[in-house]
KOLDRENDO-133572 format. One record per atom (N, C-alpha, C): residue number from 0; chain; atom name; x, y, z. Coordinates in nm, 4 decimals. Example, Ala and Ser with C-alpha at 12.3 -4.5 7.8 and 13.67 -1.06 7.14 Angstrom:
residues 2
<atom vexti="0" tordo="A" drenti="N" east="1.3190" north="-0.5690" up="0.7800"/>
<atom vexti="0" tordo="A" drenti="CA" east="1.2300" north="-0.4500" up="0.7800"/>
<atom vexti="0" tordo="A" drenti="C" east="1.3200" north="-0.3300" up="0.7800"/>
<atom vexti="1" tordo="A" drenti="N" east="1.2850" north="-0.2250" up="0.7080"/>
<atom vexti="1" tordo="A" drenti="CA" east="1.3670" north="-0.1060" up="0.7140"/>
<atom vexti="1" tordo="A" drenti="C" east="1.2900" north="0.0030" up="0.7870"/>
//
This chain:
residues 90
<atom vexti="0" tordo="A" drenti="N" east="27.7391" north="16.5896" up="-0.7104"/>
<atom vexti="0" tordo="A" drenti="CA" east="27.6480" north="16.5307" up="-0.6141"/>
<atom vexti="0" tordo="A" drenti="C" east="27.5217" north="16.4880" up="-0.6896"/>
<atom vexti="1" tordo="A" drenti="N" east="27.4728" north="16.3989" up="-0.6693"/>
<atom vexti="1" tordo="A" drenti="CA" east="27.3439" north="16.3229" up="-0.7523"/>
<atom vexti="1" tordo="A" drenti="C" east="27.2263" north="16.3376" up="-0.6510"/>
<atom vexti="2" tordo="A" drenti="N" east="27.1386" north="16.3031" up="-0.7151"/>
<atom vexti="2" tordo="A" drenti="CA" east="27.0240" north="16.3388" up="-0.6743"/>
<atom vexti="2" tordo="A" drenti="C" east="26.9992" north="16.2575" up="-0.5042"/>
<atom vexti="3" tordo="A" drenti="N" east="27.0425" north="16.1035" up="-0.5207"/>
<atom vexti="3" tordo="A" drenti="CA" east="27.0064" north="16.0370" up="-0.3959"/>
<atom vexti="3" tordo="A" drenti="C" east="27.1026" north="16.1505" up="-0.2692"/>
<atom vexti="4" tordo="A" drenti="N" east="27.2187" north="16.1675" up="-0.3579"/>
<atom vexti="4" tordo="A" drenti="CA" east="27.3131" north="16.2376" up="-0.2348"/>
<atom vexti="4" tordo="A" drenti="C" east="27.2667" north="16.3393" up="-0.1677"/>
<atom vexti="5" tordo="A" drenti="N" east="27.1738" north="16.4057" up="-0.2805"/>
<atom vexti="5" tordo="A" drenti="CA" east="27.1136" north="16.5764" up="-0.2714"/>
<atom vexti="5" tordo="A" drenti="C" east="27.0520" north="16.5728" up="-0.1290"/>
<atom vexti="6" tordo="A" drenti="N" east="26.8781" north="16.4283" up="-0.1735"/>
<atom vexti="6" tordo="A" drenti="CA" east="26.8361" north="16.4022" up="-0.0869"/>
<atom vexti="6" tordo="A" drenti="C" east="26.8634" north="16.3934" up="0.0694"/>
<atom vexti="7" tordo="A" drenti="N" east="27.0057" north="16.2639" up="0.1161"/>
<atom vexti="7" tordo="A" drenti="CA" east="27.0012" north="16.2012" up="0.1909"/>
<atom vexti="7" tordo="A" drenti="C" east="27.0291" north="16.3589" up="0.2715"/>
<atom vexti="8" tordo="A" drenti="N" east="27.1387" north="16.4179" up="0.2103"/>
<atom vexti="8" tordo="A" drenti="CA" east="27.2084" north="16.5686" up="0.2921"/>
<atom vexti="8" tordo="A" drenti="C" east="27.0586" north="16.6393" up="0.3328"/>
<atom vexti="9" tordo="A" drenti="N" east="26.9750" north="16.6971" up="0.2558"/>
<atom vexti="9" tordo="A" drenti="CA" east="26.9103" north="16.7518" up="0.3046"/>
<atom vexti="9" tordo="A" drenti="C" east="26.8367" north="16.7004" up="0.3973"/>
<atom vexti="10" tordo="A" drenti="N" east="26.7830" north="16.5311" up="0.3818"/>
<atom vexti="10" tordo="A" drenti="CA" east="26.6898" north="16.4868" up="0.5258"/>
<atom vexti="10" tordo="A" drenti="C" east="26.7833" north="16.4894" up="0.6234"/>
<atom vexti="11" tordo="A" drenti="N" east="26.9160" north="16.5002" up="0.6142"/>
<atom vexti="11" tordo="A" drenti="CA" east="26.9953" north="16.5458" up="0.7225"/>
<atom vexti="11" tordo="A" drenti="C" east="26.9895" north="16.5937" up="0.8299"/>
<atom vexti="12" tordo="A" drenti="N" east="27.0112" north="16.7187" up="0.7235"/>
<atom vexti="12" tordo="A" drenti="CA" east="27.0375" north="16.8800" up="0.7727"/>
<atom vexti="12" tordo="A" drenti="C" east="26.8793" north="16.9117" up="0.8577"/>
<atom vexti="13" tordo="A" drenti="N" east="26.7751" north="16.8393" up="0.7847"/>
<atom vexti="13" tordo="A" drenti="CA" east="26.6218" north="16.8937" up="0.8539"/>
<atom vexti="13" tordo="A" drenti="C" east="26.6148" north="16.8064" up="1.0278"/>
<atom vexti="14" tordo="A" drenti="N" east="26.6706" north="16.6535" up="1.0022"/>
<atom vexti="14" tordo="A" drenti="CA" east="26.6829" north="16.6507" up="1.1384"/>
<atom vexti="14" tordo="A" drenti="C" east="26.7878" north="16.6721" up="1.2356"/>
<atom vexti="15" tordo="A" drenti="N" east="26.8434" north="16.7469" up="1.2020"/>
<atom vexti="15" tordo="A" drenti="CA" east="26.9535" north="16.8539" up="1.2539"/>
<atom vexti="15" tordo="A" drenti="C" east="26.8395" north="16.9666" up="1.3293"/>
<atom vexti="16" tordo="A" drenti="N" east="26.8124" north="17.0505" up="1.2743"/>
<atom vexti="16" tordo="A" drenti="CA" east="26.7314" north="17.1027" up="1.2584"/>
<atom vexti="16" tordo="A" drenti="C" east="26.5907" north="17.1132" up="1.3567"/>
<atom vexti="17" tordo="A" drenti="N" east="26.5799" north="17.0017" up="1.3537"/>
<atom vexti="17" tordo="A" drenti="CA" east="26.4389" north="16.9259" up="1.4020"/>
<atom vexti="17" tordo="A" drenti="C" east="26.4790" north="16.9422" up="1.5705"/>
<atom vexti="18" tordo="A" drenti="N" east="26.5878" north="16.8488" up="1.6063"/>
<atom vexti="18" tordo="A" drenti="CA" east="26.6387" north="16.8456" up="1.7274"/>
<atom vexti="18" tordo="A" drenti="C" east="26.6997" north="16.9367" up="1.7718"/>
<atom vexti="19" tordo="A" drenti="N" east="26.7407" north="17.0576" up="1.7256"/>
<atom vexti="19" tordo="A" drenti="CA" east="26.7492" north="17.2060" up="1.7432"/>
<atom vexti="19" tordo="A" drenti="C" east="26.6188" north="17.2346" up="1.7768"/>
<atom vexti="20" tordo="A" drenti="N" east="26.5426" north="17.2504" up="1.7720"/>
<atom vexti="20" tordo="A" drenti="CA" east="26.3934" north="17.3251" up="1.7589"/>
<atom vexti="20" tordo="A" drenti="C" east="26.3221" north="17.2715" up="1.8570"/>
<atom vexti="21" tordo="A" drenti="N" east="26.3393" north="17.1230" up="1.8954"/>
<atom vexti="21" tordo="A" drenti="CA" east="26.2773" north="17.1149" up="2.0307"/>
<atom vexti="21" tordo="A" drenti="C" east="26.2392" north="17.1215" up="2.1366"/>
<atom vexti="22" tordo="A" drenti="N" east="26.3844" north="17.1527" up="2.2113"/>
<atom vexti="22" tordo="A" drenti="CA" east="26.4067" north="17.2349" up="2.3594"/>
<atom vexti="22" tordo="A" drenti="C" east="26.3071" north="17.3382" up="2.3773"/>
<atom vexti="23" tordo="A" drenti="N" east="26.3493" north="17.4200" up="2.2296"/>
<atom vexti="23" tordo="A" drenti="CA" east="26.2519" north="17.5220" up="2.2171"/>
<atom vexti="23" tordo="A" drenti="C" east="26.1366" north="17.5822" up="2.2224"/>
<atom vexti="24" tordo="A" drenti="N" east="26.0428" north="17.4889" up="2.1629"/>
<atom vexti="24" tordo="A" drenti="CA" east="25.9109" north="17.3997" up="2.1920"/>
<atom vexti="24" tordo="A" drenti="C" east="25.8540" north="17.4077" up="2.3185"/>
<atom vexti="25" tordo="A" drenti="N" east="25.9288" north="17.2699" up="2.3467"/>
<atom vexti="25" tordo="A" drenti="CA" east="25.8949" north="17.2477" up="2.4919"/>
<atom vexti="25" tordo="A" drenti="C" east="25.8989" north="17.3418" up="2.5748"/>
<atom vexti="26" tordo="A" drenti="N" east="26.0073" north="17.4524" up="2.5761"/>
<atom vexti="26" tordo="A" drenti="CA" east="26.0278" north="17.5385" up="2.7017"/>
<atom vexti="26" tordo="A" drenti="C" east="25.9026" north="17.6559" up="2.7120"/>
<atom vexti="27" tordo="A" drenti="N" east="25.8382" north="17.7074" up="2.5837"/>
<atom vexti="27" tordo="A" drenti="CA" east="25.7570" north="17.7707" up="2.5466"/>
<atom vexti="27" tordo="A" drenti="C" east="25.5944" north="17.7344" up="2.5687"/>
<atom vexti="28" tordo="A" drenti="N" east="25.6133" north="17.6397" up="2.5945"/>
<atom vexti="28" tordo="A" drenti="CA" east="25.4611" north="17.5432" up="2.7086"/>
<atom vexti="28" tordo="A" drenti="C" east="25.4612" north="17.6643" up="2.8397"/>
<atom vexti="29" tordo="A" drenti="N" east="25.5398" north="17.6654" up="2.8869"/>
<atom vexti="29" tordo="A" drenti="CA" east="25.5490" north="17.7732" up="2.9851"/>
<atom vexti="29" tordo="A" drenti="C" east="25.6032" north="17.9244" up="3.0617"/>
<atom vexti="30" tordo="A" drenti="N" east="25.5720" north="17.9499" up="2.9340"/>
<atom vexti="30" tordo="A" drenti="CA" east="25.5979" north="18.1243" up="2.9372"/>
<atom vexti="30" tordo="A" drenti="C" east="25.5638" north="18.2129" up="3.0086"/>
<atom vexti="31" tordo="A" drenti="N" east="25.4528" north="18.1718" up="3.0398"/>
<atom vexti="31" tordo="A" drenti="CA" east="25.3770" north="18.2313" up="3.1566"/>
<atom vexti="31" tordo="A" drenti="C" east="25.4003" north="18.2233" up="3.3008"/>
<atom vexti="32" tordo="A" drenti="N" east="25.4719" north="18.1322" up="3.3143"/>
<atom vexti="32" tordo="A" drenti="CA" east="25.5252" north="18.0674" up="3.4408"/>
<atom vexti="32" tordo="A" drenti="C" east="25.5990" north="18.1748" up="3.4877"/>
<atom vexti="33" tordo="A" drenti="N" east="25.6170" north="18.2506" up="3.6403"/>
<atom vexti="33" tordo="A" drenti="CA" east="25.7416" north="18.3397" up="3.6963"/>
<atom vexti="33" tordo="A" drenti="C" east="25.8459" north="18.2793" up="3.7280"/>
<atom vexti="34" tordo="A" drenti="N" east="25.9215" north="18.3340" up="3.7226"/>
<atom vexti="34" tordo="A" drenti="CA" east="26.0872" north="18.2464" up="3.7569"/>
<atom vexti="34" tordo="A" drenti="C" east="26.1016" north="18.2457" up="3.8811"/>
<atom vexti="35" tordo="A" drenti="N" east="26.1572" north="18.2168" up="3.9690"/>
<atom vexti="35" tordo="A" drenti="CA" east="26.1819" north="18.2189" up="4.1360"/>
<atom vexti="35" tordo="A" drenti="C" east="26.3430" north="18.2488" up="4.1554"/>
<atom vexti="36" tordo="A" drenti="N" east="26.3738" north="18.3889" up="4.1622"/>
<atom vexti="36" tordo="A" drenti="CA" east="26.5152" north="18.3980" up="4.1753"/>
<atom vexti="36" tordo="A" drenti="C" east="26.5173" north="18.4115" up="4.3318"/>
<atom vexti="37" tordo="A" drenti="N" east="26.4663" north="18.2978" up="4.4145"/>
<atom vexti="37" tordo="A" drenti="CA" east="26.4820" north="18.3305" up="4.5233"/>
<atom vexti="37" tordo="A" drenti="C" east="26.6061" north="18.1937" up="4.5904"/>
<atom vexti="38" tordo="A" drenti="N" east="26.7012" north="18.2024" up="4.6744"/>
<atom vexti="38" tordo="A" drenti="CA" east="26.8102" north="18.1047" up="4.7287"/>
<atom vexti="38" tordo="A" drenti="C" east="26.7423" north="18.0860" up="4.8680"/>
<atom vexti="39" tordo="A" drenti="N" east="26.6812" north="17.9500" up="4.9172"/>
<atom vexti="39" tordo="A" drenti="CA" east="26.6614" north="17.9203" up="5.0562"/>
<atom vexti="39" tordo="A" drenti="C" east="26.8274" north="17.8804" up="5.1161"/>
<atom vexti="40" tordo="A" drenti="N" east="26.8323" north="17.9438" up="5.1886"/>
<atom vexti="40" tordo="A" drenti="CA" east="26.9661" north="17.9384" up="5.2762"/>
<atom vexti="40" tordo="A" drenti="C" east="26.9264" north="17.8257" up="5.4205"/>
<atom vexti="41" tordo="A" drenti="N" east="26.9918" north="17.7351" up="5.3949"/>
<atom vexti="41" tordo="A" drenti="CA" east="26.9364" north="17.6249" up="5.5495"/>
<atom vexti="41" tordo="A" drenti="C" east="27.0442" north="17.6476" up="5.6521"/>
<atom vexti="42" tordo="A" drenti="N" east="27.0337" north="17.6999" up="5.7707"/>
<atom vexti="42" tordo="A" drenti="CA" east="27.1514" north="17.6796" up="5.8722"/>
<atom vexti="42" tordo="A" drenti="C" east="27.2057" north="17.5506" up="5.8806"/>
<atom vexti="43" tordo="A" drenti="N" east="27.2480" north="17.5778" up="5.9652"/>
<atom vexti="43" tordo="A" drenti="CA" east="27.3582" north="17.3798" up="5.9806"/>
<atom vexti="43" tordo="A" drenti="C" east="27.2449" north="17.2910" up="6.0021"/>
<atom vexti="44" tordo="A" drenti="N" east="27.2649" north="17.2037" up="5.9305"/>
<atom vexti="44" tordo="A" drenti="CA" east="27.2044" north="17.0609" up="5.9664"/>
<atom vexti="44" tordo="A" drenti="C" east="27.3119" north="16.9403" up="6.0961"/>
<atom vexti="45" tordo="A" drenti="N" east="27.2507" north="16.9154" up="6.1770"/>
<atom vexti="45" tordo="A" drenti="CA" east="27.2885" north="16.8018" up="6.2243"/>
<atom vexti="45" tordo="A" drenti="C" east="27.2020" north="16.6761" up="6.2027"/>
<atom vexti="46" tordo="A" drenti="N" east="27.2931" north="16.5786" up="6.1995"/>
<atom vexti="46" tordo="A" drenti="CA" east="27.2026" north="16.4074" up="6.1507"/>
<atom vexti="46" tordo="A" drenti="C" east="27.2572" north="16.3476" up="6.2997"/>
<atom vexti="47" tordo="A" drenti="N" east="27.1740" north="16.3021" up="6.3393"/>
<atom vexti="47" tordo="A" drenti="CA" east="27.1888" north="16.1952" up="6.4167"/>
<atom vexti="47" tordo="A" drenti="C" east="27.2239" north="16.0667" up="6.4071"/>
<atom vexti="48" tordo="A" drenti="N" east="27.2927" north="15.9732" up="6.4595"/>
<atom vexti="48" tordo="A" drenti="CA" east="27.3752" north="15.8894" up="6.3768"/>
<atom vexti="48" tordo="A" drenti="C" east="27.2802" north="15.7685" up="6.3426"/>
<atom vexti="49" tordo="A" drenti="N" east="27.1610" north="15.7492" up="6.4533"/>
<atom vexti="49" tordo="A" drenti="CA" east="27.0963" north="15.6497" up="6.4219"/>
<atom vexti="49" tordo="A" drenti="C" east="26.9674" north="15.6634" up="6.2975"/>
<atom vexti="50" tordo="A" drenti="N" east="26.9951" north="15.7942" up="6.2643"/>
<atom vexti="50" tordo="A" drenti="CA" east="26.8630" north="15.8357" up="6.1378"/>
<atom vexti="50" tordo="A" drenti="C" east="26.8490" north="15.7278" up="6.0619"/>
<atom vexti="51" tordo="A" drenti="N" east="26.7620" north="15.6830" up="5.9669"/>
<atom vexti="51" tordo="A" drenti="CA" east="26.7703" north="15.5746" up="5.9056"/>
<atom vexti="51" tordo="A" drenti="C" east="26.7820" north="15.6411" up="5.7745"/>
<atom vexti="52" tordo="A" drenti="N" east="26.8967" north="15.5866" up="5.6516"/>
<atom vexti="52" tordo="A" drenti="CA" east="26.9406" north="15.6010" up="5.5448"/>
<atom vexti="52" tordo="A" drenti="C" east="26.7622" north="15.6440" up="5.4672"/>
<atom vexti="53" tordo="A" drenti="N" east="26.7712" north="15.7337" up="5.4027"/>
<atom vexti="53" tordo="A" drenti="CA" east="26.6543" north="15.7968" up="5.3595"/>
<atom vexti="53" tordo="A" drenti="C" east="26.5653" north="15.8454" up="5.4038"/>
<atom vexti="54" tordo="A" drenti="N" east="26.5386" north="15.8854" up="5.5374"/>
<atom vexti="54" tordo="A" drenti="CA" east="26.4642" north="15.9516" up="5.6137"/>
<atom vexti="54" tordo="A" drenti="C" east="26.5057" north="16.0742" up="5.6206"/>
<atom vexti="55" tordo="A" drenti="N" east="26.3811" north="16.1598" up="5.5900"/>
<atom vexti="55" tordo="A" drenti="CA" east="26.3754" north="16.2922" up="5.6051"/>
<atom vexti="55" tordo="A" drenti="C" east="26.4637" north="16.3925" up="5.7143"/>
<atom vexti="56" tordo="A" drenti="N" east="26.5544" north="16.4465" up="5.7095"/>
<atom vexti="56" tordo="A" drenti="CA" east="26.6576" north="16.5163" up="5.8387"/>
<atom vexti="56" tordo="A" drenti="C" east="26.5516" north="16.6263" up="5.9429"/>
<atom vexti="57" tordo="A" drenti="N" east="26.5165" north="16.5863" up="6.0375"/>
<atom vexti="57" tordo="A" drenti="CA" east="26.4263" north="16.6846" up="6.1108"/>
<atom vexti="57" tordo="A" drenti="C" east="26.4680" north="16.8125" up="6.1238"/>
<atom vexti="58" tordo="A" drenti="N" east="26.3575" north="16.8882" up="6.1010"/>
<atom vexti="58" tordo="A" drenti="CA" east="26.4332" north="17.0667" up="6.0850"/>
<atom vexti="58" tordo="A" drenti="C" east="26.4398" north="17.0757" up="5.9203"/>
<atom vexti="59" tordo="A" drenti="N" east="26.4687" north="16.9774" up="5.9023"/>
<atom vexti="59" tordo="A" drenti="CA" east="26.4877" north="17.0348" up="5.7193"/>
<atom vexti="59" tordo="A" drenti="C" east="26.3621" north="17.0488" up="5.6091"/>
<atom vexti="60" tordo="A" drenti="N" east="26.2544" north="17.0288" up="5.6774"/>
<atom vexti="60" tordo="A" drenti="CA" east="26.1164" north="17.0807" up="5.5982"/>
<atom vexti="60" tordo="A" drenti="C" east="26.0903" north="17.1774" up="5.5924"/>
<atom vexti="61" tordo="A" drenti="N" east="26.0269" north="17.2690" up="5.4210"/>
<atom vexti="61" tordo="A" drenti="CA" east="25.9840" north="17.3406" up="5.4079"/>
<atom vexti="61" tordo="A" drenti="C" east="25.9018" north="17.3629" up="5.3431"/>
<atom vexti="62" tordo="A" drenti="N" east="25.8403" north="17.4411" up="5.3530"/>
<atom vexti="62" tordo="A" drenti="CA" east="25.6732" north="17.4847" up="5.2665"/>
<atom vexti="62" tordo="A" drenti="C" east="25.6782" north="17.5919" up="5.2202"/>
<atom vexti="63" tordo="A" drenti="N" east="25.6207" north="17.6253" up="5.0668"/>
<atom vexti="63" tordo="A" drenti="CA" east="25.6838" north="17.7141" up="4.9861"/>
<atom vexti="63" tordo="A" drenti="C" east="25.5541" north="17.6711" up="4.9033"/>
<atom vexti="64" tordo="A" drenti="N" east="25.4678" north="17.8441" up="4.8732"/>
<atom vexti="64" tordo="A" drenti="CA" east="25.3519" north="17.8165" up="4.7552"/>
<atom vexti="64" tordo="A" drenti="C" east="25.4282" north="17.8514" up="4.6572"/>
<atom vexti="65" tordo="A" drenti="N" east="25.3422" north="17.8303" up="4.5494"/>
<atom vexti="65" tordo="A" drenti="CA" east="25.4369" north="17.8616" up="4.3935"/>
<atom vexti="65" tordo="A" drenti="C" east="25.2930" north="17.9220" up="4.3067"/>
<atom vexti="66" tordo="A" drenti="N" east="25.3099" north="18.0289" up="4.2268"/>
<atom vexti="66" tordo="A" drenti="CA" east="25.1835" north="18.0446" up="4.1734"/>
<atom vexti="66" tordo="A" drenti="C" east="25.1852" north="18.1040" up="4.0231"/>
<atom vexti="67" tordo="A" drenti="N" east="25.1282" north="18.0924" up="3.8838"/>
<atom vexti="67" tordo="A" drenti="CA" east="25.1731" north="18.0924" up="3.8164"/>
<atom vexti="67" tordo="A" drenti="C" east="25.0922" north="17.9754" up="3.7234"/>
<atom vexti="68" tordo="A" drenti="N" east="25.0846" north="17.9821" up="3.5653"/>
<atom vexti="68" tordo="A" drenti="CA" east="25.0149" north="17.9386" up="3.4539"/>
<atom vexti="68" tordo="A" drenti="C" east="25.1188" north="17.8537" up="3.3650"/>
<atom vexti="69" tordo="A" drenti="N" east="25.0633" north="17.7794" up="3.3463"/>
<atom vexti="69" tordo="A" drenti="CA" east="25.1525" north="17.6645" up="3.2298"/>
<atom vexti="69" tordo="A" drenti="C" east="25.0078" north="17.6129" up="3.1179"/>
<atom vexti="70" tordo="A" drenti="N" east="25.0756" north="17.6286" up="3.0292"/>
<atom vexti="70" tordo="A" drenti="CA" east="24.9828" north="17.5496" up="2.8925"/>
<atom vexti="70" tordo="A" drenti="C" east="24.9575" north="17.4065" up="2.8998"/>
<atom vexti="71" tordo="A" drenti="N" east="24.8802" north="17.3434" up="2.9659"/>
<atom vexti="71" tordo="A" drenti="CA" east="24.9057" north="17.1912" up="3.0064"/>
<atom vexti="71" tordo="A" drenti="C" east="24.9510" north="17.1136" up="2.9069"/>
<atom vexti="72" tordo="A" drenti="N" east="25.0468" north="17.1105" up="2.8534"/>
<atom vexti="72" tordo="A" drenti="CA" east="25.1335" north="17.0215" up="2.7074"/>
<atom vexti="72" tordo="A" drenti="C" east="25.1645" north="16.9006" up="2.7190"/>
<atom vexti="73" tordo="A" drenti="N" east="25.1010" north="16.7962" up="2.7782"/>
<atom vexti="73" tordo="A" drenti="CA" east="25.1835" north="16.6349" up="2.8150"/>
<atom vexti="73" tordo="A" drenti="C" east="25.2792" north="16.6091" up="2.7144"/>
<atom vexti="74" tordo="A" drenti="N" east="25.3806" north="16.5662" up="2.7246"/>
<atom vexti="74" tordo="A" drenti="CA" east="25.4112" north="16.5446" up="2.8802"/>
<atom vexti="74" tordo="A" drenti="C" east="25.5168" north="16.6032" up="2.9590"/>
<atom vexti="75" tordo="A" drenti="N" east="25.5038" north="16.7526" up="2.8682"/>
<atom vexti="75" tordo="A" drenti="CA" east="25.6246" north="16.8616" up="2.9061"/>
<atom vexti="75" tordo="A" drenti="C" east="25.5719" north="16.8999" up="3.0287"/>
<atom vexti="76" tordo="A" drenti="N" east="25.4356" north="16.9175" up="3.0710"/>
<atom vexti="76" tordo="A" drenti="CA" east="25.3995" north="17.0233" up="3.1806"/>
<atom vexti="76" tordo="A" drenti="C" east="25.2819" north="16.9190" up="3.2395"/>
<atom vexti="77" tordo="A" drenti="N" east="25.2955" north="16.8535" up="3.3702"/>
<atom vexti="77" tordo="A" drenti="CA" east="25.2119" north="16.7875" up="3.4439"/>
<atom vexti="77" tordo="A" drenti="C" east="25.1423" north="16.8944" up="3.5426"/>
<atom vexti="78" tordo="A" drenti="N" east="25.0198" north="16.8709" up="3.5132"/>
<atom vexti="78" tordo="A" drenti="CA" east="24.9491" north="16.9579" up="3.6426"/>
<atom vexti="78" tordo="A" drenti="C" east="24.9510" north="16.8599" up="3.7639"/>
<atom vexti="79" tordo="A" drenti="N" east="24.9954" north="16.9640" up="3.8972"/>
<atom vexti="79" tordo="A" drenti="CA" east="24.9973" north="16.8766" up="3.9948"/>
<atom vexti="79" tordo="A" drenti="C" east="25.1406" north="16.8187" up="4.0466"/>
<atom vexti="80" tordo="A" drenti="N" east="25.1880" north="16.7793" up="3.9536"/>
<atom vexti="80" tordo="A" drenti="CA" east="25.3146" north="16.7641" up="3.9297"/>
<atom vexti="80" tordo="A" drenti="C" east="25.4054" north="16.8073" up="4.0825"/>
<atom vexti="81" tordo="A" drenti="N" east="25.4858" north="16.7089" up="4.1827"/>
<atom vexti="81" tordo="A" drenti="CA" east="25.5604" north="16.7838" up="4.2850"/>
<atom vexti="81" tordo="A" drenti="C" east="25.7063" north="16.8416" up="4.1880"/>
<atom vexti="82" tordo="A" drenti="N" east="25.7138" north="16.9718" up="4.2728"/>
<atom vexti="82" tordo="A" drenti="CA" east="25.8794" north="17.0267" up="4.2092"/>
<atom vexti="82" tordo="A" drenti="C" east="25.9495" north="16.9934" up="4.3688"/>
<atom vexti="83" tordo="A" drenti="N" east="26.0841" north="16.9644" up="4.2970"/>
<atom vexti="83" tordo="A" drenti="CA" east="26.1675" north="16.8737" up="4.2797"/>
<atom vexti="83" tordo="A" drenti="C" east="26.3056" north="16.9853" up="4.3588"/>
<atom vexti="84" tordo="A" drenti="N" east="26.3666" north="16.9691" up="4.5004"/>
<atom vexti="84" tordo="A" drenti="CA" east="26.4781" north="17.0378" up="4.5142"/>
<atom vexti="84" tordo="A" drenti="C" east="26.5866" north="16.9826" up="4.5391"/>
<atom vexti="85" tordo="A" drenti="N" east="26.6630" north="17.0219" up="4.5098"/>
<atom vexti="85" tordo="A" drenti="CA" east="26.8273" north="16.9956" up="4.5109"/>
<atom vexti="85" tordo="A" drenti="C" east="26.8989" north="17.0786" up="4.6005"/>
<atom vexti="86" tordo="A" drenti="N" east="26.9528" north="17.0541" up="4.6825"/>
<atom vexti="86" tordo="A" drenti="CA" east="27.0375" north="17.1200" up="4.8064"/>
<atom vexti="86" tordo="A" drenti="C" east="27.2064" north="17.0669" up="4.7701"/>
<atom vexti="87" tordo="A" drenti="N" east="27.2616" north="17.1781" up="4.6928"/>
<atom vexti="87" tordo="A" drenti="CA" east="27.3843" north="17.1252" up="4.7073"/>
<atom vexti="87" tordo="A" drenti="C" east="27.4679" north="17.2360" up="4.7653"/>
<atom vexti="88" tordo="A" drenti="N" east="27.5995" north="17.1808" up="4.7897"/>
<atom vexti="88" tordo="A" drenti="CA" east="27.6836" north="17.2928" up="4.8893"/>
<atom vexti="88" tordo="A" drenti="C" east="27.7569" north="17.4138" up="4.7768"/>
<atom vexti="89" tordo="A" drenti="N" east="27.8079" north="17.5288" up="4.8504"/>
<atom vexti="89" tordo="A" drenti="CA" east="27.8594" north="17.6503" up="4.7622"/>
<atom vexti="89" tordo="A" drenti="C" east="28.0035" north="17.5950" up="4.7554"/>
//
């Protein structure tokens, strides 16, 4: 192996490396943050047929504080920032 080869392998292997290490990074902006192992359970929903495609399902709002410290890191951690839910079925 020659020297250019030596090189190219090792700038490789470092951004190998590099993109390993990021997730990492980023997730560590907020350590401080509590986890929420909590499951909102929604009873049955009914839709009415005339709802209009993207309108909010009545009954299905909820309000939920959240409390807790983040390292403000742009643009891993927005203060202010709305979180974001996903309702999918079991």
């Amino acid at each position: 192996m020659n020297g250019k080869q030596l090189i190219s392998t090792l700038r490789h292997w470092l951004v190998v490396l590099a993109l390993l290490a990021v997730p990492h990074f980023a997730q560590a902006a907020c350590t401080s943050t509590p986890a929420m192992p909590y499951l909102q359970a929604l009873s049955n929903i009914a839709v009415a047929a005339n709802l209009a495609v993207g309108s909010t399902i009545p009954g299905t709002v909820h309000y939920y504080s959240f409390s807790g410290t983040c390292a403000n890191v742009p643009p891993y951690v927005v203060a202010g920032a709305p979180i974001i839910c996903s309702i999918k079925s079991a």
